[in-house]
VOTOR-400963 format. One record per residue (C-alpha): residue number from 0; residue in one letter; x, y, z. Coordinates in pm, whole numbers, plus 50000, padded with zeros to 5 digits. Each point is the difference from the previous one (the first is absolute). Layout:
<sites>
seq | type | X | Y | Z
NUM | a | X | Y | Z
...
</sites>
This chain:
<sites>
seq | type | X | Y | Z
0 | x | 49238 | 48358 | 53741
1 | x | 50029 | 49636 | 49841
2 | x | 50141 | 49912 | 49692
3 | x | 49921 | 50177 | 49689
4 | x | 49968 | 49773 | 49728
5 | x | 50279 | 50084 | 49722
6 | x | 49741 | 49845 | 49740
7 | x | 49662 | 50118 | 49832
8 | x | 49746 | 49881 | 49743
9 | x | 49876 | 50192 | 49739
10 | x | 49695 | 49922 | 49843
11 | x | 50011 | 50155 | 49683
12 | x | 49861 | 49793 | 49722
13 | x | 49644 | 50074 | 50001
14 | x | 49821 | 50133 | 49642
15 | x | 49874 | 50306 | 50185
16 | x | 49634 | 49920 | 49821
17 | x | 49818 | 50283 | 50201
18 | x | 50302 | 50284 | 49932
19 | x | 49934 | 49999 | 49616
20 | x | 50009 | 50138 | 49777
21 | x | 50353 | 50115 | 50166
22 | x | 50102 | 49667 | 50057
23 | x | 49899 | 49884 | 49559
24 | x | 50371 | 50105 | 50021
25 | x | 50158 | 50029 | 50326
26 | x | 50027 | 49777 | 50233
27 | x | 49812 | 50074 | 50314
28 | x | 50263 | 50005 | 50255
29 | x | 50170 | 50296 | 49801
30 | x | 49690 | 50210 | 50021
31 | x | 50104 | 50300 | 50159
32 | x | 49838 | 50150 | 50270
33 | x | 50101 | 50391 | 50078
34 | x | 50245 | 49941 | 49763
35 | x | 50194 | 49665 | 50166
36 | x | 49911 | 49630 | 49861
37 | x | 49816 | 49848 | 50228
38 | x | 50282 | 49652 | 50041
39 | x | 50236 | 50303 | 50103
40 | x | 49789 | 50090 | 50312
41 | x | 50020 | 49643 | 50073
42 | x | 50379 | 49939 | 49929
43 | x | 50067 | 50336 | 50208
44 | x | 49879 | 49871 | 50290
45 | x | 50201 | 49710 | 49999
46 | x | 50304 | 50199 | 49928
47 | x | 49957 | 50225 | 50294
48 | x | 49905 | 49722 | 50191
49 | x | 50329 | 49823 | 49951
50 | x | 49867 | 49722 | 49746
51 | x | 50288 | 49855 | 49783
52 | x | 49814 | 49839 | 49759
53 | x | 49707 | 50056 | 49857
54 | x | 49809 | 49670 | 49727
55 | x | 49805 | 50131 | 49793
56 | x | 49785 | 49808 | 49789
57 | x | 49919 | 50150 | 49632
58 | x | 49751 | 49845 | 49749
59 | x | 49815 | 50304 | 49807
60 | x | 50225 | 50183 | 49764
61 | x | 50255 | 49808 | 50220
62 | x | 50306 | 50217 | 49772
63 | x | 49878 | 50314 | 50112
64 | x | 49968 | 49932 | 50355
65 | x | 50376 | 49849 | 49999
66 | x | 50096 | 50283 | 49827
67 | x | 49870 | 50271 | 50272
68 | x | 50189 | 49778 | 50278
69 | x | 50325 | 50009 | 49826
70 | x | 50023 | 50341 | 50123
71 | x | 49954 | 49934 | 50355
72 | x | 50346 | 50037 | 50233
73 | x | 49782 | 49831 | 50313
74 | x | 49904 | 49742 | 50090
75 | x | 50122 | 49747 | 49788
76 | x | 49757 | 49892 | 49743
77 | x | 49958 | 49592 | 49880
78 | x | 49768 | 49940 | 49737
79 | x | 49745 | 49732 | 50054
80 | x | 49903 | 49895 | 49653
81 | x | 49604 | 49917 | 49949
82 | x | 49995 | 50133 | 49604
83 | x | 49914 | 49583 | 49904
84 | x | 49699 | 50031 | 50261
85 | x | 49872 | 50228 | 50249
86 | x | 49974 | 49818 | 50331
87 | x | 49792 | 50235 | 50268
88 | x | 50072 | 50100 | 50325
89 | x | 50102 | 49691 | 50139
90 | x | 50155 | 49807 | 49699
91 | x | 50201 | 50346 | 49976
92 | x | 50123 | 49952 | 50306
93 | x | 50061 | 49640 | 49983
94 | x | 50215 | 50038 | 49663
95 | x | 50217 | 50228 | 50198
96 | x | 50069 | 49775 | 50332
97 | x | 50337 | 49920 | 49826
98 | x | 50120 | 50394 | 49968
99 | x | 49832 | 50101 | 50350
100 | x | 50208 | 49760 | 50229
101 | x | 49959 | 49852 | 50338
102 | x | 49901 | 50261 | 50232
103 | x | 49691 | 50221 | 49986
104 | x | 49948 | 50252 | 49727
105 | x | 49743 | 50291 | 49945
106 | x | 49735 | 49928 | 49752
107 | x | 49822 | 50313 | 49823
108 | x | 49766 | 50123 | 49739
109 | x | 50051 | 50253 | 49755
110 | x | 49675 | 50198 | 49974
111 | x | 49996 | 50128 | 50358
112 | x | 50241 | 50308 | 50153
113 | x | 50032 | 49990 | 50382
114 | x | 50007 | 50332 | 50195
115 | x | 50175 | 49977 | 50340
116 | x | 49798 | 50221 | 50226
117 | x | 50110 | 49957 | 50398
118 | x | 50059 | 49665 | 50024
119 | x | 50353 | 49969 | 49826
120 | x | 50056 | 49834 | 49657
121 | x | 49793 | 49733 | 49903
122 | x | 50308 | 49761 | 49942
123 | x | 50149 | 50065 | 50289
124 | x | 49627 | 49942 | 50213
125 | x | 49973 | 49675 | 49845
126 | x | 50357 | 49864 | 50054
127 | x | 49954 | 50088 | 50373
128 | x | 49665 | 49837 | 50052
129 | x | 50165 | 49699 | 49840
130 | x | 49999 | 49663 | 50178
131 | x | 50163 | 49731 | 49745
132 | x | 49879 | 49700 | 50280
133 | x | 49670 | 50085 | 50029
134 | x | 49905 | 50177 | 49653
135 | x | 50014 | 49888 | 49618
136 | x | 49899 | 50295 | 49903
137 | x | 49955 | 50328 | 50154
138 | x | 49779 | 50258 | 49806
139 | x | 49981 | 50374 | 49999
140 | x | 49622 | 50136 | 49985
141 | x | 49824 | 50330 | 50023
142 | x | 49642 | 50101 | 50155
143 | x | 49782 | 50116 | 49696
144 | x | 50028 | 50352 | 50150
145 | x | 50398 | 50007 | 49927
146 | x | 49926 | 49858 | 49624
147 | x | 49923 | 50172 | 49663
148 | x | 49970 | 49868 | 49623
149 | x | 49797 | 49669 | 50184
150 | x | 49683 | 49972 | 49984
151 | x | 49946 | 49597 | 50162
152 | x | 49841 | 49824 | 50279
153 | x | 50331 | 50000 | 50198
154 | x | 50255 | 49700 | 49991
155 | x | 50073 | 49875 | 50370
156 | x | 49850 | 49938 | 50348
157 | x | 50324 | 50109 | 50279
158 | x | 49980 | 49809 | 50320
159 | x | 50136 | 50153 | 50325
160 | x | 50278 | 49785 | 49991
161 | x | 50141 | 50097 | 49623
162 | x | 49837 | 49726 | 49806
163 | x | 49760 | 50074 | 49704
164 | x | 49722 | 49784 | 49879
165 | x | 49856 | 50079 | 49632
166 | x | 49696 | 50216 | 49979
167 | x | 49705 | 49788 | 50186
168 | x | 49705 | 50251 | 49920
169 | x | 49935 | 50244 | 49765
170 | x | 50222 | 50204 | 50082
171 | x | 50327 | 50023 | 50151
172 | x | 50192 | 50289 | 50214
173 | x | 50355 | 49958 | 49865
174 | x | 50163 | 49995 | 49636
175 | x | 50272 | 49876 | 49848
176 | x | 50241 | 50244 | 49913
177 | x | 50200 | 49783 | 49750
178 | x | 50356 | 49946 | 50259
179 | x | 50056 | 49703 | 50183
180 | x | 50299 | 49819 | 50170
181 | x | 50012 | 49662 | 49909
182 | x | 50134 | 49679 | 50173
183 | x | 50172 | 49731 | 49671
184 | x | 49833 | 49746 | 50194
185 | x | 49666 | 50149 | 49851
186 | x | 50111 | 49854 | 49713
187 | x | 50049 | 49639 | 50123
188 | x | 49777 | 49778 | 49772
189 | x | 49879 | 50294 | 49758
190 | x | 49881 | 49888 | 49676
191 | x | 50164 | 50074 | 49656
192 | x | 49872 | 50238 | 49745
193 | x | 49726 | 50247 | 50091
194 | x | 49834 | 50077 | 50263
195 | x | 49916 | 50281 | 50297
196 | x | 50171 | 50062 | 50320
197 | x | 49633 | 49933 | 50139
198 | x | 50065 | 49653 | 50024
199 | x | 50341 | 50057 | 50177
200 | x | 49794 | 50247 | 50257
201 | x | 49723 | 49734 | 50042
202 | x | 50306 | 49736 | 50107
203 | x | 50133 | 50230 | 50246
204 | x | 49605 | 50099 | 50156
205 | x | 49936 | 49626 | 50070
206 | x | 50350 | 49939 | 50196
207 | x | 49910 | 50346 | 50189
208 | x | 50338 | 50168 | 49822
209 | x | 49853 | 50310 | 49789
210 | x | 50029 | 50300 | 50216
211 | x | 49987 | 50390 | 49907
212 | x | 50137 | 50316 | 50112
213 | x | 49785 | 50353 | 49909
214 | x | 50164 | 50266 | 49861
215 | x | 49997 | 50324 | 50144
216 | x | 50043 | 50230 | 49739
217 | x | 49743 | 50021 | 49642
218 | x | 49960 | 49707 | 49716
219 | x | 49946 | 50144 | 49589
220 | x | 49896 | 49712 | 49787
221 | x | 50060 | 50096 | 49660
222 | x | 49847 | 49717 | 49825
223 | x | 49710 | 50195 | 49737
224 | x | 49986 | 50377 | 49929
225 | x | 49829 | 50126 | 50261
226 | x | 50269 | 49856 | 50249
227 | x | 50257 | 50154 | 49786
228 | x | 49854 | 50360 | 50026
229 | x | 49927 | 49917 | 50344
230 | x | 50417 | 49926 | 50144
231 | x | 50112 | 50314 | 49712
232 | x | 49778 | 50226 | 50214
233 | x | 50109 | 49845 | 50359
234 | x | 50341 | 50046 | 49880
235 | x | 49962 | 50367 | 49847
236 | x | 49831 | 50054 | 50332
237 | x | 50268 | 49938 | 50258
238 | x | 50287 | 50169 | 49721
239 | x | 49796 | 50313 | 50041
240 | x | 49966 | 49994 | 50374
241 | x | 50370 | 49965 | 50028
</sites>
């Protein structure tokens, strides 16, 4: 396998507009979902994938959220602080360039839980389809079969080759699950203050450097209520056929 990046991204400083009224006074990454917040799912993952550190950026009752980390033991939590003004995807990740260091780090979402089915964990799938000379960033996506809680056109076009081209039609085959490995050099020339990691993607489309890996096992976007119900009966689901 190559290199497992020892750093990840998490996005975590969204206002969660479609969650309320649950998120009028929680933020949305500490929704819980059978019972777990949904930034532990993601922060899990890294742990058992070896990550070291983990950024998170916090904005929306930006106390509470540091609170919940402090209780963490792994990985190693720094605090990206947007409270002054919330930056996006891509300003997010910008902001944080100085905590994430020089080699590749994992980038993830918070309102999405992975399940590895046959195809190994997700991290792990990602860092060994890695290619740091010919990729910026490398993308894990689902078919809309493997996806609930989504209810889009699709995000991506996948080439035989690995690379990924935004949605050309009306629809698209593949989605975005939310985790991503990403190359610093993405950030070369980013702007400052707000903006989305689509403009970041669109760079690395038109030098041919955006590629994506599918993920073998099942994608829960919990980003409204129906996705919500949707992952706590997926997850209820495989407890009981334990």
């Amino acid at each position: 396998m190559r290199d497992m990046p020892k750093t990840g991204m998490v996005l975590a400083a969204g206002l969660g507009k479609r969650m309320r009224p649950l998120t009028d006074d929680l933020p949305k990454p500490l929704v819980a979902v059978a019972g777990k917040p949904l930034i532990d799912y993601a922060l899990d993952r890294f742990a058992l994938a070896g990550v070291a550190r983990a950024v998170v950026n916090v904005h929306y009752f930006a106390n509470m959220m540091e609170a919940h980390l402090e209780s963490r033991a792994a990985p190693e939590i720094v605090i990206s602080n947007e409270r002054d003004l919330l930056l996006e995807t891509g300003g997010g990740v910008k902001k944080a360039a100085q905590f994430l260091g020089p080699a590749p780090f994992f980038s993830t979402n918070t309102d999405a839980i992975l399940i590895d089915e046959g195809g190994g964990e997700a991290c792990a799938a990602l860092a060994e389809a890695w290619d740091g000379d010919a990729m910026d960033a490398l993308l894990l996506l689902v078919p809309h079969k493997c996806a609930s809680g989504y209810d889009g056109a699709g995000d991506f076009d996948l080439s035989t080759d690995g690379r990924i081209a935004f949605r050309s039609g009306k629809t698209a085959p593949h989605i975005f699950t939310g985790l991503q490995i990403v190359s610093p050099h993405l950030l070369d020339g980013a702007p400052e203050g707000p903006f989305s990691m689509r403009l970041l993607w669109d760079r690395a489309v038109s030098a041919g450097r955006l590629y994506g890996a599918l993920h073998k096992g099942f994608w829960m976007h919990v980003g409204d209520f129906a996705g919500l119900e949707a992952a706590e009966a997926r997850l209820a689901s495989r407890a009981d056929s334990r």
